[in-house]
N, C-alpha and C positions, 0 to 999 in steps of 0.2 A: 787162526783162521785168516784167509787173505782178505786184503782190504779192497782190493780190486782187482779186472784182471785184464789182459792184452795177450794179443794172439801174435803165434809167429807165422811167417810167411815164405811160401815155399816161392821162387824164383818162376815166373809165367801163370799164376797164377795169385800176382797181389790184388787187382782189380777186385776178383772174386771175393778174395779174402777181405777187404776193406768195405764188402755193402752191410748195409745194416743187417739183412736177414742173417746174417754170418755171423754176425758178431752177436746176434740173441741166442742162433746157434749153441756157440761159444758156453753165455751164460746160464744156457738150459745145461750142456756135456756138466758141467763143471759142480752148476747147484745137484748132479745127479749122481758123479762119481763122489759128492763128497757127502751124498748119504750112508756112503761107508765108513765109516768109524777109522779103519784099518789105513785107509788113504790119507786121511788127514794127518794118522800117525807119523805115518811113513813120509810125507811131504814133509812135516814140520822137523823130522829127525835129519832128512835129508840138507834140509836149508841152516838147522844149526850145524851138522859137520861140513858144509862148505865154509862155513865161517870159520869152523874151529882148526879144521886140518887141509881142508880144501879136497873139492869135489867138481873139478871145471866137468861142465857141459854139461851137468847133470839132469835126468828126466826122470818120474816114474812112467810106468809106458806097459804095452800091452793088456795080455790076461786078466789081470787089476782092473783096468780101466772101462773095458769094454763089457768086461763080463757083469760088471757091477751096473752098467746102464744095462743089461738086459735082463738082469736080475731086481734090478726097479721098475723099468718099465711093464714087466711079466709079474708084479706083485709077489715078489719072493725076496728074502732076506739080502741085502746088499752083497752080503761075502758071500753067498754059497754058492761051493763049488772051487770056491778059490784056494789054492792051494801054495799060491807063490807071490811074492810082487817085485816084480822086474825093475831094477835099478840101473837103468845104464848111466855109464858117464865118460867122456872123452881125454884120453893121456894119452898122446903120441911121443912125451918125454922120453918115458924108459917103456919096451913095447915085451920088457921079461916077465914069465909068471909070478917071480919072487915077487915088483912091483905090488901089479894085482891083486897078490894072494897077502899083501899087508892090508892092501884095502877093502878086502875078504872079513880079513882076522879083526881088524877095527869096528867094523860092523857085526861082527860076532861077540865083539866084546860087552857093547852098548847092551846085550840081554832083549833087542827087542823081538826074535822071534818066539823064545819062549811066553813073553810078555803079551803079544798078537793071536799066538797060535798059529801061524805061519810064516814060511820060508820069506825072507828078504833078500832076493840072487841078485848079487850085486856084481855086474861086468863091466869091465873098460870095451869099449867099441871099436877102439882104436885098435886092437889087436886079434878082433876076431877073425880076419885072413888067414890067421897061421892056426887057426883049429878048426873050421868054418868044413871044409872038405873033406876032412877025414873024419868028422861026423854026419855030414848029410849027404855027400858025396857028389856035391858041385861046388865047383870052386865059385872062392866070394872077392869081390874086389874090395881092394883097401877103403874103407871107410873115411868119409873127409867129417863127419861130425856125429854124433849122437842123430841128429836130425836126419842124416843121411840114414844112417841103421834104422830110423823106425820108418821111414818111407820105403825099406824092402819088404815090413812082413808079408804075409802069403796073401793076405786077403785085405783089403782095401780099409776095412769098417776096424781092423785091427790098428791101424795106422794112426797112431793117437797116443802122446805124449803128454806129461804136466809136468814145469818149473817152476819153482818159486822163489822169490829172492825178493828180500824187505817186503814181507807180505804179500807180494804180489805175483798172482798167479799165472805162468806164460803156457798155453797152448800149443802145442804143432798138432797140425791135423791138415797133414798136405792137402788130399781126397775129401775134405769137408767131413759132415755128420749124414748124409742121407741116406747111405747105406748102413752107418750103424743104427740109426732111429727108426731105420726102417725093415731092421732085423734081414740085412739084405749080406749074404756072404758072397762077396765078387772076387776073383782071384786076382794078384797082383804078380804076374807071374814073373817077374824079374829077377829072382835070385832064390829064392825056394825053390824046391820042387815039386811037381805034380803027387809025388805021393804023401808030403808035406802036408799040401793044403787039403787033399782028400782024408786024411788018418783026422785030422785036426775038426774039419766038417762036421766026418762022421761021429765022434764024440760028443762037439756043443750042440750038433742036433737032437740027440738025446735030451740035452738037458732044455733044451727052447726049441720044443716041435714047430717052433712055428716058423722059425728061420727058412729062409729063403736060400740054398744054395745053388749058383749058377756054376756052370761044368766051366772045367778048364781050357781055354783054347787049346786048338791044335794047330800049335806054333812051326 
């Protein structure tokens, strides 16, 4: 478990990020995502292979994250629903599948998803440009860091990362927490697509009727 924790800070927005409410913020996201059992797992597995093999830039981040605070705050089991937990991490070294797909196989090895009961997808960010298009069908600019990747998701309240390193817990959450605590879906329309954030909506509506989604501009 971490011992403490500190937020990252997204460039025009430190001000924000430095007031107190933000940083309680912070420690509500944090005491909430890691009433998941599965988080903690995943963080602690994460922070020993940065030590042992190296994992630069590394985050757990989306679906995990958020779905887990709506799934506490909605009084429903931390994990349910979850089916995956997103591991990004940043290597601009070598930008070849082979790379990647060793640090696929290393994480396959470790036994933890059978051990969880869920998928650990584990991506480099650095390279998602060369596959990014010919599966959603807009092209993606080169990513400058893991932080950069999770300030694209589709929707604002998704935008939420955790690192940890020597027990300590680091946050990204460019967009703050008000629209994830406030079950608020806003589109973030910079690099998904409109039918991205619609297919995605219409699903976590089902499971949290209460969510709030607002329409996509017309850009």
């Amino acid at each position: 478990m971490a011992r403490s924790r500190r937020i990252g800070e997204d460039v025009g927005r430190r001000a924000t990020h430095r007031n107190a409410t933000h940083h309680n913020d912070v420690g509500r996201f944090l005491a909430l995502v890691l009433r998941n059992p599965i988080v903690e797992r995943v963080l602690a597995a994460a922070e020993a292979d940065a030590h042992r093999a190296g994992l630069p830039g590394w985050y757990l981040t989306a679906g995990c994250l958020f779905q887990t605070v709506w799934n506490v705050l909605d009084g429903h089991d931390p994990g349910r629903g979850i089916k995956d937990y997103d591991l990004f991490y940043f290597d601009d070294r070598d930008l070849s599948w082979d790379a990647e797909d060793e640090v696929i196989r290393r994480w396959a090895a470790l036994g933890l998803d059978a051990d969880i009961g869920a998928e650990v997808e584990v991506r480099n960010e650095a390279r998602v440009h060369l596959w990014y298009e010919q599966r959603f069908g807009v092209p993606c600019p080169r990513f400058r860091s893991s932080e950069d990747a999770i300030s694209r998701f589709a929707a604002t309240a998704c935008c939420v990362g955790v690192h940890r390193e020597d027990g300590v817990d680091t946050v990204w959450a460019p967009f703050g927490f008000d629209d994830l605590f406030g079950f608020v879906l806003r589109p973030n329309p910079v690099l998904a697509p409109r039918h991205v954030y619609e297919a995605k909506a219409a699903r976590w509506q089902k499971l949290w009727p209460r969510l709030e989604v607002l329409p996509w501009p017309d850009l």
